[in-house]
C-alpha positions as CSV (number, residue, x, y, z in Angstrom):
1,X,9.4,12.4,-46.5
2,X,9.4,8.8,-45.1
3,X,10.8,10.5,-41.8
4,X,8.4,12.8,-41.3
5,X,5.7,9.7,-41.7
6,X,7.5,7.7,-39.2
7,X,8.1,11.0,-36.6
8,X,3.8,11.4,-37.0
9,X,3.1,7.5,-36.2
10,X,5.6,7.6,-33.2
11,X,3.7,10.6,-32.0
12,X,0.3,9.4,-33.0
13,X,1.4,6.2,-30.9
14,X,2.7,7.9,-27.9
15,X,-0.9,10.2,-27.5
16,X,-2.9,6.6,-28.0
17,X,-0.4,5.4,-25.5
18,X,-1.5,8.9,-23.2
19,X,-5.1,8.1,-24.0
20,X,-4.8,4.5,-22.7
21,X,-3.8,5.8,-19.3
22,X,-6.4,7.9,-19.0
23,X,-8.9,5.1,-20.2
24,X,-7.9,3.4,-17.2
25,X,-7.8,6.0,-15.1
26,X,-11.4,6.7,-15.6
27,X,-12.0,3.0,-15.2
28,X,-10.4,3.3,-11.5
29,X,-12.6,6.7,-10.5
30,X,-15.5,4.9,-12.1
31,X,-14.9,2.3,-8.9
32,X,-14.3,5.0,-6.4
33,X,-18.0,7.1,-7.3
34,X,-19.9,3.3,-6.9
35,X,-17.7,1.4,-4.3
36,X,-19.6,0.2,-1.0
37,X,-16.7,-0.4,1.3
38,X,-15.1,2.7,2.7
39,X,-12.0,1.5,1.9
40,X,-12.2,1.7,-1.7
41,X,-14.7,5.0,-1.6
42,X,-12.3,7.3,0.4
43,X,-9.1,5.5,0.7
44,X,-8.6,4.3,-2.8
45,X,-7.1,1.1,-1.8
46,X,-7.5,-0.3,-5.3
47,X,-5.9,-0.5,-9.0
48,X,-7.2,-0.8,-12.2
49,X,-5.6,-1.6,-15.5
50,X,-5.4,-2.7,-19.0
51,X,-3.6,-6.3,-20.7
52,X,-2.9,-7.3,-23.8
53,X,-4.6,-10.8,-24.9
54,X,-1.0,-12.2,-23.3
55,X,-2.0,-11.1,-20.1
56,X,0.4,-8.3,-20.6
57,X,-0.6,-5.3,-18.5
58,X,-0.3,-2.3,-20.8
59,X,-1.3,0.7,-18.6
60,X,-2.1,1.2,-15.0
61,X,-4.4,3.8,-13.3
62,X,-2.4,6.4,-11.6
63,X,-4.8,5.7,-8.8
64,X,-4.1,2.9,-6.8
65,X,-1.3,0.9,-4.7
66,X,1.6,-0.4,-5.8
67,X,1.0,-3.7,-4.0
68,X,-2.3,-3.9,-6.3
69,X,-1.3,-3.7,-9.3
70,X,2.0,-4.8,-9.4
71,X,1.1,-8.0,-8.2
72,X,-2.3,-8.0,-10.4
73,X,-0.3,-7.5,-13.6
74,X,0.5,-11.2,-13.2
75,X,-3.2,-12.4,-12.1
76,X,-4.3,-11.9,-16.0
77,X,-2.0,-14.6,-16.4
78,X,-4.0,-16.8,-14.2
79,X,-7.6,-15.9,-15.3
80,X,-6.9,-16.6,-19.2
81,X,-5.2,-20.5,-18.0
82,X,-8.4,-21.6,-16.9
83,X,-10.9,-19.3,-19.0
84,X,-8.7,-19.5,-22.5
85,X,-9.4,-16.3,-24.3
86,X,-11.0,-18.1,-27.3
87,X,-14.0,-19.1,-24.4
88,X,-14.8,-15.7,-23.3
89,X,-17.8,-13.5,-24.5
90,X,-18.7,-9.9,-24.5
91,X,-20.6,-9.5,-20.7
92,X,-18.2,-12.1,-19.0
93,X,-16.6,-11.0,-15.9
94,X,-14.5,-13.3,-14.0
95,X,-13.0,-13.3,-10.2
96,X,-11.3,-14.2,-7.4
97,X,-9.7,-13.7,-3.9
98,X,-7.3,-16.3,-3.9
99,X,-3.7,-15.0,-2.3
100,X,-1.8,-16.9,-4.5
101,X,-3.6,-15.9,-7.7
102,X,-4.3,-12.6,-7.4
103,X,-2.8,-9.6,-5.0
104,X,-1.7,-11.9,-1.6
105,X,-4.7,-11.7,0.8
106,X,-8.8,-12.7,0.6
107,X,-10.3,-9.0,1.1
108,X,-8.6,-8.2,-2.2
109,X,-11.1,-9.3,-4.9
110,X,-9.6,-9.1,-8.4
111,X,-12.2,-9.2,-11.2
112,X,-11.0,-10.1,-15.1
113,X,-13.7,-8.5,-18.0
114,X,-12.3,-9.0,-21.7
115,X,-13.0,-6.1,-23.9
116,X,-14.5,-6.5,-27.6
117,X,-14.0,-3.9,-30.5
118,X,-16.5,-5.0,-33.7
119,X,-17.2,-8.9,-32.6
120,X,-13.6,-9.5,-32.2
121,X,-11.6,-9.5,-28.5
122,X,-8.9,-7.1,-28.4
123,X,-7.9,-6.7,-24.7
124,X,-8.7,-7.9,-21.3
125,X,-9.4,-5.2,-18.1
126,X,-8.6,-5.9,-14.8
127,X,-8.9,-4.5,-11.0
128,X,-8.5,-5.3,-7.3
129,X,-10.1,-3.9,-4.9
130,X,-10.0,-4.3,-0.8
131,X,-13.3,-4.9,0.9
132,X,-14.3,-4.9,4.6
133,X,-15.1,-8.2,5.2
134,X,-14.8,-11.9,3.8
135,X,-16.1,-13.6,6.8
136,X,-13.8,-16.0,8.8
137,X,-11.9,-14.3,11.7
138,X,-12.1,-11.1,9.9
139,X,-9.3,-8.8,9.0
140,X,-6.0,-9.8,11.3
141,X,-3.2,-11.6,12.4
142,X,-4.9,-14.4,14.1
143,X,-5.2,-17.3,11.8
144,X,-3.4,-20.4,11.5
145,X,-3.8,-21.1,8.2
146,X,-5.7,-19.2,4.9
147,X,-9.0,-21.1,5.7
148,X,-9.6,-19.4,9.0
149,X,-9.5,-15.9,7.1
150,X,-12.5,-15.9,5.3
151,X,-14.3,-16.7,2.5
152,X,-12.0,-18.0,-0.7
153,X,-13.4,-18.0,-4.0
154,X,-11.3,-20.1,-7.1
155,X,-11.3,-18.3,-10.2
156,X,-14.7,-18.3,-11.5
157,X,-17.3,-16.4,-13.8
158,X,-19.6,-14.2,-11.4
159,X,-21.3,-12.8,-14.5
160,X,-21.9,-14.9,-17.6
161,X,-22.5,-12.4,-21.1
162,X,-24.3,-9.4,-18.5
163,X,-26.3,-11.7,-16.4
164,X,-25.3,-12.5,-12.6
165,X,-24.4,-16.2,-11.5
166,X,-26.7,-16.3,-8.7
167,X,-25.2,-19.1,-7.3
168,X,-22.2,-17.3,-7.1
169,X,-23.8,-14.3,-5.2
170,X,-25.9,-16.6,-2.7
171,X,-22.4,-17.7,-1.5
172,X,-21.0,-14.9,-1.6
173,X,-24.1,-12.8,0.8
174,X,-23.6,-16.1,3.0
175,X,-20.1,-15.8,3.8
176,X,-19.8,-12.3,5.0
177,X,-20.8,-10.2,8.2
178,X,-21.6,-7.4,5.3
179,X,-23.4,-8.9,2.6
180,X,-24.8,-5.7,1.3
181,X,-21.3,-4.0,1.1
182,X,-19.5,-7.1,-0.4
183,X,-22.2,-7.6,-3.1
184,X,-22.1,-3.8,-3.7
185,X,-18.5,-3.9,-4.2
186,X,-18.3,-6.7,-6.8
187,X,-21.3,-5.1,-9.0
188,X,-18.5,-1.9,-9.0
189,X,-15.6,-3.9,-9.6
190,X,-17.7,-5.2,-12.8
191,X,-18.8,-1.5,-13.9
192,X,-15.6,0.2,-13.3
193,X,-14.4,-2.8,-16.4
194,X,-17.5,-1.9,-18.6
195,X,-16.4,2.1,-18.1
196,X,-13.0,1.3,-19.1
197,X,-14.2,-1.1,-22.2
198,X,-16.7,1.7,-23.7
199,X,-14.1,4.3,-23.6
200,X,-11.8,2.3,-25.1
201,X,-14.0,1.1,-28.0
202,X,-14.2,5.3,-28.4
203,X,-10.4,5.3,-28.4
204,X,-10.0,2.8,-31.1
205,X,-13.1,4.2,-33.2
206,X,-11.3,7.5,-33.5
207,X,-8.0,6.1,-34.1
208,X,-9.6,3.6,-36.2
209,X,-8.1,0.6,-34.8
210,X,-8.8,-3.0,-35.7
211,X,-6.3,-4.2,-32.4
212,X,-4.0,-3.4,-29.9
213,X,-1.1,-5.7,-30.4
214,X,0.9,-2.8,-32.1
215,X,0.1,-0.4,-29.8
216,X,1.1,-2.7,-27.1
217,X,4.6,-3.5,-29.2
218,X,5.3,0.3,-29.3
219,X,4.6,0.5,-25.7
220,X,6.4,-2.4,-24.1
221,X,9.6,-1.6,-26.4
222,X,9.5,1.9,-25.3
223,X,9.3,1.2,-21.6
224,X,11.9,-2.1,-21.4
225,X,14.5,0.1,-23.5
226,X,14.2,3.3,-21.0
227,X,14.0,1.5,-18.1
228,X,17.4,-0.9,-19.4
229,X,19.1,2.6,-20.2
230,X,18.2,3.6,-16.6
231,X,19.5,0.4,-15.0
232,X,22.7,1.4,-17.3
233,X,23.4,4.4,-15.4
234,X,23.7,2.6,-12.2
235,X,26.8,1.6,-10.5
236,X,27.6,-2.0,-11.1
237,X,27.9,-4.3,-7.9
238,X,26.0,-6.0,-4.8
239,X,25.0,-4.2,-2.4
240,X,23.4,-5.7,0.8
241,X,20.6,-4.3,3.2
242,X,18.8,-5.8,6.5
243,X,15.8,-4.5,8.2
244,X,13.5,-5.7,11.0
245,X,9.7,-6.4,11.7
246,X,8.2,-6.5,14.8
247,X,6.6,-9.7,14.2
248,X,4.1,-11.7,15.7
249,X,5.6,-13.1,18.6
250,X,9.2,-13.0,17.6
251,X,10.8,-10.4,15.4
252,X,11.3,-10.9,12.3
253,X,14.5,-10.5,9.6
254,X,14.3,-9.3,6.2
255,X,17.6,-9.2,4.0
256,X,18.3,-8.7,0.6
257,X,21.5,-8.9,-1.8
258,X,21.1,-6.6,-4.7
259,X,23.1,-7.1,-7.7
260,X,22.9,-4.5,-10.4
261,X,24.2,-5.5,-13.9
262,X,24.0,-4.0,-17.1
263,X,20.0,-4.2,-18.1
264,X,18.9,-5.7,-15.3
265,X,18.5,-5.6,-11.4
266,X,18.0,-8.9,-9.5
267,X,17.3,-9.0,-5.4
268,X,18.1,-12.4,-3.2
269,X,16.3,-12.9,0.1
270,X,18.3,-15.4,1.3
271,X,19.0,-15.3,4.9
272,X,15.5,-13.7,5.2
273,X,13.3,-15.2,8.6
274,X,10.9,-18.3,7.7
275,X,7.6,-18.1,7.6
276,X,5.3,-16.9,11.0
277,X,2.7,-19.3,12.5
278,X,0.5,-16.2,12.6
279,X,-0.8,-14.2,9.4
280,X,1.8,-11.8,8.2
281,X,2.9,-13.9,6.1
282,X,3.6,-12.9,2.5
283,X,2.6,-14.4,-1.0
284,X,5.7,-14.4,-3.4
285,X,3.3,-12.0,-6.0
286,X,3.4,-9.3,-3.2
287,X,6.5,-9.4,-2.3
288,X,7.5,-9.3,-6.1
289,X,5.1,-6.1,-6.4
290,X,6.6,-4.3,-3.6
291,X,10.1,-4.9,-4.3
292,X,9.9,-4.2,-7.6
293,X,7.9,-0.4,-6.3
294,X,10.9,0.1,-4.1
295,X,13.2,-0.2,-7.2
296,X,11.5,1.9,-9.5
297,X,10.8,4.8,-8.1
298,X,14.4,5.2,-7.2
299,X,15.9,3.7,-10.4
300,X,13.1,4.4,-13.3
301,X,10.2,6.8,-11.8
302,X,9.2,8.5,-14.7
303,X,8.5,5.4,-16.8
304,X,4.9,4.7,-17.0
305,X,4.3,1.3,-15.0
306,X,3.8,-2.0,-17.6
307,X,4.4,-5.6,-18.1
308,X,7.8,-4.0,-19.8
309,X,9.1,-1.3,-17.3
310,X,9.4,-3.7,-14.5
311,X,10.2,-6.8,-16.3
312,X,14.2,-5.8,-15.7
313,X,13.7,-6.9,-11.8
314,X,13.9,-10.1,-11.2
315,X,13.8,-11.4,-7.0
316,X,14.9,-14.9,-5.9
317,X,12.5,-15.5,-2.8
318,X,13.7,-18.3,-0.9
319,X,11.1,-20.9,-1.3
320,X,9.7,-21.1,3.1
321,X,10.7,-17.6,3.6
322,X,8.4,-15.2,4.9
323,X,8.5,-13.3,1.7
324,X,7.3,-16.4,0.1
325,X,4.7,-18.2,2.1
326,X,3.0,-21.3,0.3
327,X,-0.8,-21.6,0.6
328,X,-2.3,-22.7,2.8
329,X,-0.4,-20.1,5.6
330,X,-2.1,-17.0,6.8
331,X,-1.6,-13.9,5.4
332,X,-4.2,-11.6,6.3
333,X,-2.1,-9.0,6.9
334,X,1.2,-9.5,4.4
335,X,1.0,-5.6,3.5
336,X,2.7,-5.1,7.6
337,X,5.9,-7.1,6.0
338,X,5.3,-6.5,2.8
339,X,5.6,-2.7,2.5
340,X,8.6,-2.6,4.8
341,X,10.3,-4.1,1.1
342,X,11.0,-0.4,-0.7
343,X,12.7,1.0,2.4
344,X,14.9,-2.3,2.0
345,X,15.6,-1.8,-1.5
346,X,16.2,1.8,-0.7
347,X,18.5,0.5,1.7
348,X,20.8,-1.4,-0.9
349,X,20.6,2.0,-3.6
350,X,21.3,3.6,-0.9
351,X,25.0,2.2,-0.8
352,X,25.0,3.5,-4.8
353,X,23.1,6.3,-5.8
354,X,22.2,7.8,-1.7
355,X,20.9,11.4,-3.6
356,X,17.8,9.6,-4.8
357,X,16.9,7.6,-1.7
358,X,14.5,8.5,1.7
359,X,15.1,8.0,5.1
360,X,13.0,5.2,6.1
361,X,9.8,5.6,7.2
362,X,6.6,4.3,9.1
363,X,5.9,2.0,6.2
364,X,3.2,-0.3,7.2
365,X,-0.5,1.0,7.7
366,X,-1.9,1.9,11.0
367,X,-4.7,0.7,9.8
368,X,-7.5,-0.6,12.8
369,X,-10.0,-3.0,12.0
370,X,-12.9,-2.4,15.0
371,X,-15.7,-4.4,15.5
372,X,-18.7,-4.3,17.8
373,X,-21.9,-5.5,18.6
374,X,-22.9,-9.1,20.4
375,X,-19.9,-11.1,18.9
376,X,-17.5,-9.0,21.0
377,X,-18.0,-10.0,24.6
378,X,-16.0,-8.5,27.1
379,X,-16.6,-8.9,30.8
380,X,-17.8,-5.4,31.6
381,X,-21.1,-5.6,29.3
382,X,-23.0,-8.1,32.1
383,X,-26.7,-8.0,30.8
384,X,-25.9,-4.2,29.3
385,X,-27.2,-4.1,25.4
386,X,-24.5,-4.3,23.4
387,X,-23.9,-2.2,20.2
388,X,-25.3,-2.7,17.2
389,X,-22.9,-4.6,15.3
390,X,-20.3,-3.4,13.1
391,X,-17.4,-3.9,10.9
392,X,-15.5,-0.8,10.0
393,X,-11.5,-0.4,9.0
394,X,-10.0,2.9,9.0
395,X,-6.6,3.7,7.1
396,X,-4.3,6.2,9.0
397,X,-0.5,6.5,8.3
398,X,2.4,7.8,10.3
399,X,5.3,9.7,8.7
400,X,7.4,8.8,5.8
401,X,11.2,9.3,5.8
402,X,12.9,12.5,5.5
403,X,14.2,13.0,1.8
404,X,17.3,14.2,0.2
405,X,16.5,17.9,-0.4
406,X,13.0,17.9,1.3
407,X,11.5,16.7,5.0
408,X,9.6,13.6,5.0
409,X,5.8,13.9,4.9
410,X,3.4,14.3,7.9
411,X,0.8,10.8,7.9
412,X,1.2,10.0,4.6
413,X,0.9,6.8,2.9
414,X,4.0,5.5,2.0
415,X,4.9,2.9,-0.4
416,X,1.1,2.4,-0.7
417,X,-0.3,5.5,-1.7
418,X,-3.6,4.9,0.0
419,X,-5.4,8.0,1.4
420,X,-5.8,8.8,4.8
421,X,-9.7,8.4,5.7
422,X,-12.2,11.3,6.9
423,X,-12.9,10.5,10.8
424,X,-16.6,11.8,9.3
425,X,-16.6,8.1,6.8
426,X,-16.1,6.6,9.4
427,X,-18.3,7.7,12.0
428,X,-21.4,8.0,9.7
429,X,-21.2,4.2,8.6
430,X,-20.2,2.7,12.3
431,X,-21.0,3.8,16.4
432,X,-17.2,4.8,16.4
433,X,-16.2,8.3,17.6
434,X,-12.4,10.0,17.1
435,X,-12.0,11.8,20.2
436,X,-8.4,13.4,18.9
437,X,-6.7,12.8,15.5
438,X,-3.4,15.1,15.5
439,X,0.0,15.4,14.5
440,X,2.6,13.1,17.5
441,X,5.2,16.0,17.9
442,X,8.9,15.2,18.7
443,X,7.7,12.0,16.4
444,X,9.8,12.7,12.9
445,X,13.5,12.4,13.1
446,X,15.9,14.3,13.4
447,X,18.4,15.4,10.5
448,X,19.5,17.8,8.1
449,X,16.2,17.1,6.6
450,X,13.4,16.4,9.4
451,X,11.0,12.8,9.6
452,X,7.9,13.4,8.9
453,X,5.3,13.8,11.6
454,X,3.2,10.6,12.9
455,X,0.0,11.2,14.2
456,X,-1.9,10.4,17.4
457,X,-5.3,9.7,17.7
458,X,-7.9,8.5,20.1
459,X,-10.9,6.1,19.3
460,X,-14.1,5.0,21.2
461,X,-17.4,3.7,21.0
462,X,-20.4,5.3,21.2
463,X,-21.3,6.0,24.6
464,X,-18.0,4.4,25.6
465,X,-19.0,1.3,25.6
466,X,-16.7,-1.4,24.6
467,X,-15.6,-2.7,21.4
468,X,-13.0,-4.9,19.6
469,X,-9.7,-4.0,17.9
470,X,-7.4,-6.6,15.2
471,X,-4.4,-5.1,16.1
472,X,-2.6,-5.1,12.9
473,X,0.7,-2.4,13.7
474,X,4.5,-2.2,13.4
475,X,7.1,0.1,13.8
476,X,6.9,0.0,17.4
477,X,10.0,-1.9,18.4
478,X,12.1,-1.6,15.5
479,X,11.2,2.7,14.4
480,X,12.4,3.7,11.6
481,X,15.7,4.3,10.8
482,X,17.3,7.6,9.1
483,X,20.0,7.8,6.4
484,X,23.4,9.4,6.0
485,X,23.8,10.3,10.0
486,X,19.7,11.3,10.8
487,X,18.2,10.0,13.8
488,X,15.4,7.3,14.0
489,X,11.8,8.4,14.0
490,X,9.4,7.6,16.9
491,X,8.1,4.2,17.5
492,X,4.7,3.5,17.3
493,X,2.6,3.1,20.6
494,X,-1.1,1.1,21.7
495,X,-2.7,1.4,24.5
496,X,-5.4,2.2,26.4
497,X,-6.6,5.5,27.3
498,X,-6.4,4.6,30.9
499,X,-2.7,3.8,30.4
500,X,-2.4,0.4,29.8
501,X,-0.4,-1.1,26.8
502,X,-1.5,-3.4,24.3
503,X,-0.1,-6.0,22.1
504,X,0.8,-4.6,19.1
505,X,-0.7,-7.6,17.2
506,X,-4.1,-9.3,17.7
507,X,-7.5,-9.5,18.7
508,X,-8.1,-7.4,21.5
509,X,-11.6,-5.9,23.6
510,X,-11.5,-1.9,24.9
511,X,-13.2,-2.7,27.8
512,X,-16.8,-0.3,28.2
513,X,-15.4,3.3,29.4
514,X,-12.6,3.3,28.0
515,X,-10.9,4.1,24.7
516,X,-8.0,2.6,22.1
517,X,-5.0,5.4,21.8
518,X,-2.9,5.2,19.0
519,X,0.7,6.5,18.6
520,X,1.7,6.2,15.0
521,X,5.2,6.6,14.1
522,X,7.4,9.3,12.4
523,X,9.8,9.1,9.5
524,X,13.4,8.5,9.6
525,X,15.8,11.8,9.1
526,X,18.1,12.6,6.8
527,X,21.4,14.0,7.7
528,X,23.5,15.4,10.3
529,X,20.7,17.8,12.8
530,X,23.2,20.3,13.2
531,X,23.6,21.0,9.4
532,X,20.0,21.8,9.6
533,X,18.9,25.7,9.7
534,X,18.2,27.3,12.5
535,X,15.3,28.9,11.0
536,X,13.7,25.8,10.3
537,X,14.5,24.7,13.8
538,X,12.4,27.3,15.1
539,X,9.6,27.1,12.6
540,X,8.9,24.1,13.7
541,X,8.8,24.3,17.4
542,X,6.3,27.8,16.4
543,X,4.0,25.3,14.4
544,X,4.3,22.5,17.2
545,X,6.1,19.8,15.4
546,X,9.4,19.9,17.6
547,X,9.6,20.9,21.6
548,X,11.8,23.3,22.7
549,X,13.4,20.5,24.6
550,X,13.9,18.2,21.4
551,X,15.5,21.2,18.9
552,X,17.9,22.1,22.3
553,X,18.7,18.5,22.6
554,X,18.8,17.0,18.6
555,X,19.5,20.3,17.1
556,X,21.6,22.7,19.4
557,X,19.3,25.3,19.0
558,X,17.8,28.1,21.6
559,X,14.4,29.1,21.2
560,X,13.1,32.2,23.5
561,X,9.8,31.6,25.6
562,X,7.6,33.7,22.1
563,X,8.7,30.9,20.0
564,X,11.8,32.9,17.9
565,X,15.0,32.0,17.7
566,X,17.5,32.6,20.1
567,X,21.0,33.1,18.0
568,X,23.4,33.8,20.3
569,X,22.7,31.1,22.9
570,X,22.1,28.6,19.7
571,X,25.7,29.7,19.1
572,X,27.1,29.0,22.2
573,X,25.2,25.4,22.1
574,X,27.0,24.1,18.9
575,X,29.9,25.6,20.2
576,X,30.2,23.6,23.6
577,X,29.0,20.4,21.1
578,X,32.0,21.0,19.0
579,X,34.2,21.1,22.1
């Protein structure tokens, strides 16, 4: 009998420990339906989660970026230092934007609320979301140092028990191009909290709880133990990986020693390139929250994401490294180093367990920031009325890497889960105007199993006139690589419509007439091409993915001038190749 009572509590713990993830998951759509900022409204560049009164992070939202809330689960930690739980009250909401403190750049806002069941606080909710604009040089790699980037707010109480700190907010309209927007945004980031506090005061009336610390117990046991007897299956040893950045002005080096032992999996960076002059820099908590992605869903992906699951990764980031920039260095734009880190740790597991890694792909965000109106003066306007201004971003991705069984995906967002953006969001809130937004053929490499496809895609102004781009892109020197004898996907291309190339990095004016072209870059491939069928050869020259020139070349095989499959002649080709 005392078994069966212990079988219904683990159960009844394990659907509270369900619920909980869809508490939060409602918090996070809650912020989607009353964002301002495109970003967060049709990209979903955000996270949203739940902490124990530790600063524990019980439960994540399934929507949302790795970057976010990996390296939000240790912000909590920072909020209740300086705001002791014992000082909070029921209406409180706290924020900030500081790199170091919260998710490694100052358009991430992270707000703290702490949630109360029956007078007493039981839990604290948390999200990050990215806005448009924070002032300063706006969204780029331009900046010296942090203060140039915009607008940095400490960790301070923006609502005090449900009423606004005006103070707060006349600061906060001040320092931004998009006042409107950015106050907007914070009053969701506060609601999405209250959602996720009312249905969790439901939750713990029906399961008539007093707390959460012994749900939190059962959950972080749960999740260290399965992730530790994960790690256990693992080949023991060190296993070393290297990949490279474009970089600012120089390229840059990222290595990485990973040891596996018997519970736990620690990652060195030494030998990794120092920190950049420029703003690609990256915060230690980012770099911690990317890693720790590109370990997990290799090692441990079926393990819900909590303070638990990932505490078994531990990373030793050279104090100076570029991976572990102290303030006050720019980082605007860590996420183009920063989510190049789970292709590296897929590089070392790789060496160990190469049936559950990808090829690597495009990584980093080909994401533009534009700008327009009279702070953009090129020489062409003369006396011409300029747009009206603007400041839009708009997140594109190129191809992830090809995967064991399966090709890579076509522009997809990969590690950071973001989605790609409607041309249509963008166009109704900005003068901007997609002229062509397809799939870059020939772009995913070849292999057994093929790269995914980049894309290609041309933007202007209305009525071509000009406008400003913060180039923010990489892949274009270094493509990606493939795995296990695949070829390299595309590298990544800007330039100008009427030919000319641009820096790949930086503030730059598309002069009136003319238009920004962007080549994003394909996924790595898996494999040798010629183990790859035929068939699929041909389908994807029929759906326009590979030339007939590429699948002759890469693949050895024929296709007739209606787009079938020549065998004979594809015969003869892998004949001659074998010769």
């Amino acid at each position: 009998m005392a078994g069966n009572v212990v079988g219904l509590a683990e159960i009844q713990r394990q659907v509270m420990w369900n619920r909980l993830i869809a508490v939060v998951e409602e918090q996070a759509q809650t912020m989607i339906r009353t964002a301002f900022s495109t970003t967060v409204r049709e990209a979903g560049d955000l996270s949203a989660g739940i902490f124990d009164l530790e600063g524990r992070m019980m439960a994540q939202a399934v929507t949302g970026t790795p970057g976010h809330v990996n390296s939000m689960m240790e912000s909590v930690g920072h909020f209740l230092k300086k705001f002791p739980a014992a000082t909070m009250r029921p209406g409180d909401h706290y924020i900030t934007n500081d790199p170091w403190l919260g998710t490694g750049h100052l358009h991430d806002l992270t707000v703290v609320t702490p949630a109360f069941h029956r007078g007493k606080m039981v839990g604290l909710f948390a999200n990050t979301a990215h806005v448009i604009d924070v002032g300063g040089l706006g969204m780029g790699p331009e900046g010296r140092s942090v203060f140039e980037e915009g607008l940095y707010i400490p960790i301070v109480k923006c609502f005090a028990e449900g009423r606004p700190n005006e103070t707060f907010f006349d600061f906060i309209r001040a320092g931004t191009r998009l006042p409107v927007e950015l106050e907007g945004d914070i009053y969701s980031l506060c609601a999405c909290n209250d959602a996720g506090i009312r249905r969790l005061t439901e939750m713990m009336a029906e399961f008539s709880l007093d707390g959460l610390a012994p749900l939190a117990d059962f959950i972080f046991e749960n999740s260290r133990r399965a992730t530790e007897a994960e790690i256990a299956r693992l080949p023991a040893g060190t296993f070393h990986a290297e990949i490279r950045s474009d970089g600012y002005d120089e390229e840059i080096t990222l290595k990485a020693a990973m040891t596996i032992e018997k519970d736990r999996i620690i990652v060195d960076y030494a030998g990794t390139s120092p920190c950049s002059t420029r703003g690609i820099n990256v915060p230690a908590s980012y770099t911690r929250a990317y890693s720790c992605f590109g370990i997990k869903v290799v090692v441990a992906p079926e393990i819900p994401n909590n303070w638990a699951s990932l505490a078994p990764f531990e990373m030793r980031i050279p104090p100076g490294s570029i991976l572990n920039a102290p303030r006050p260095y720019p980082v605007s734009v860590r996420h183009v180093i920063g989510h190049l880190l789970p292709d590296l740790m897929m590089g070392c597991l790789c060496q160990t367990v190469p049936d559950r890694v990808t090829a690597e792909g495009s990584s980093c965000l080909w994401n533009p920031p534009l700008r327009g109106g009279a702070s953009v003066s090129g020489p062409a306007r003369g006396n011409r009325p300029a747009l009206p201004d603007f400041e839009i971003i708009t997140f594109n991705s190129g191809g992830t890497g090809a995967r064991p069984t399966r090709d890579g995906l076509d522009a997809t967002a990969f590690p950071s889960g973001v989605r790609t953006m409607a041309v249509e969001a963008t166009e109704n809130v900005a003068p901007i105007l997609f002229w062509r937004k397809e799939l870059r053929p020939d772009s995913g490499g070849a292999g057994r199993t093929r790269g995914g496809m980049g894309q290609v895609m041309e933007i202007g102004a209305r009525d071509d006139r000009e406008f400003a781009c913060n180039a923010i892109f990489d892949r274009v020197k270094n493509p990606p690589k493939g795995r296990a004898g695949g070829k390299p996907g595309a590298g990544g291309r800007v330039a100008l419509k009427s030919g000319r190339t641009l820096r790949t990095k930086g503030f730059q004016i598309i002069p009136e007439g003319d238009r920004l072209v962007l080549e994003l870059p394909g996924g790595g491939g898996m494999g040798d091409p010629l183990s790859r069928d035929p068939a699929e050869v041909a389908r994807d020259v029929r759906d326009g993915l590979v030339s007939p020139e590429a699948a002759r070349a890469l693949y050895k095989v024929a296709i007739r001038p209606d787009g079938t499959l020549d065998p004979s002649a594809t015969e003869t080709l892998r004949r001659a190749n074998r010769s």
